[in-house]
C-alpha positions in Angstrom: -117.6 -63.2 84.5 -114.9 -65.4 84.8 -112.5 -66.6 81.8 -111.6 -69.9 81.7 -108.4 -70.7 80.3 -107.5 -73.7 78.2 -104.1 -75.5 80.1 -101.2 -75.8 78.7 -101.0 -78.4 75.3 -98.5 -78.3 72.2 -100.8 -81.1 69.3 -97.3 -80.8 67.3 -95.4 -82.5 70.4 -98.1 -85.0 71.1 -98.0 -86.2 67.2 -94.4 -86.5 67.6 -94.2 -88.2 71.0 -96.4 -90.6 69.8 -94.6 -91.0 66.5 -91.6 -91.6 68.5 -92.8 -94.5 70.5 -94.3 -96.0 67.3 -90.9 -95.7 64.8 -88.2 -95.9 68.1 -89.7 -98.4 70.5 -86.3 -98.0 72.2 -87.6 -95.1 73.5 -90.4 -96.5 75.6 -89.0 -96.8 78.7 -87.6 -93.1 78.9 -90.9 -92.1 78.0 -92.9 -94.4 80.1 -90.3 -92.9 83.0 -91.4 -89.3 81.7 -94.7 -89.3 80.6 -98.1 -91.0 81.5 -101.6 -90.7 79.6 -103.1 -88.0 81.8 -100.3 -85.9 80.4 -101.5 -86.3 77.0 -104.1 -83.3 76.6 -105.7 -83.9 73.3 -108.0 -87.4 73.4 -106.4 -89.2 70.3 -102.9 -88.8 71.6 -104.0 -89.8 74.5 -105.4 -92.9 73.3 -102.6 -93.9 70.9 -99.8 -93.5 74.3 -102.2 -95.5 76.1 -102.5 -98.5 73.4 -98.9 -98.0 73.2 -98.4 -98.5 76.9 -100.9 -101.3 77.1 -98.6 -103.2 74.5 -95.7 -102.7 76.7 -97.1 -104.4 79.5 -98.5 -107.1 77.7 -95.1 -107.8 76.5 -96.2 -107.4 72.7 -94.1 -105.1 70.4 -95.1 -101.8 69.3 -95.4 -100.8 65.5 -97.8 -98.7 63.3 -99.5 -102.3 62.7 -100.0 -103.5 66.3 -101.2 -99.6 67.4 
């Protein structure tokens, strides 16, 4: 019977990568450079970097309000 394993994920990192992007837009484009949503394992922080992303690239800034 074979085992399957759950990959790799940290939820604590996520929140605070996220959090990041939100509170330090600054930090966007290292992160955009870094990361891109199919890193993101866990579905709502993968959702909240990919609103985050789509703001970027419409131009609009990023806050807990526009998210």
């Amino acid at each position: 019977m074979a085992v399957r394993q759950e990959p790799p994920n940290d939820i604590e990192a996520e929140r605070k990568i996220v959090g990041a992007a939100i509170l330090q837009p600054s930090l966007i484009d290292e992160m955009v450079a870094r990361l891109c949503v199919e890193d993101f394992y866990h579905a709502h922080y993968r959702q909240l970097y990919a609103a985050v992303l789509d703001l970027v690239v419409a131009g609009e800034p990023v806050s807990a309000a526009t998210v």
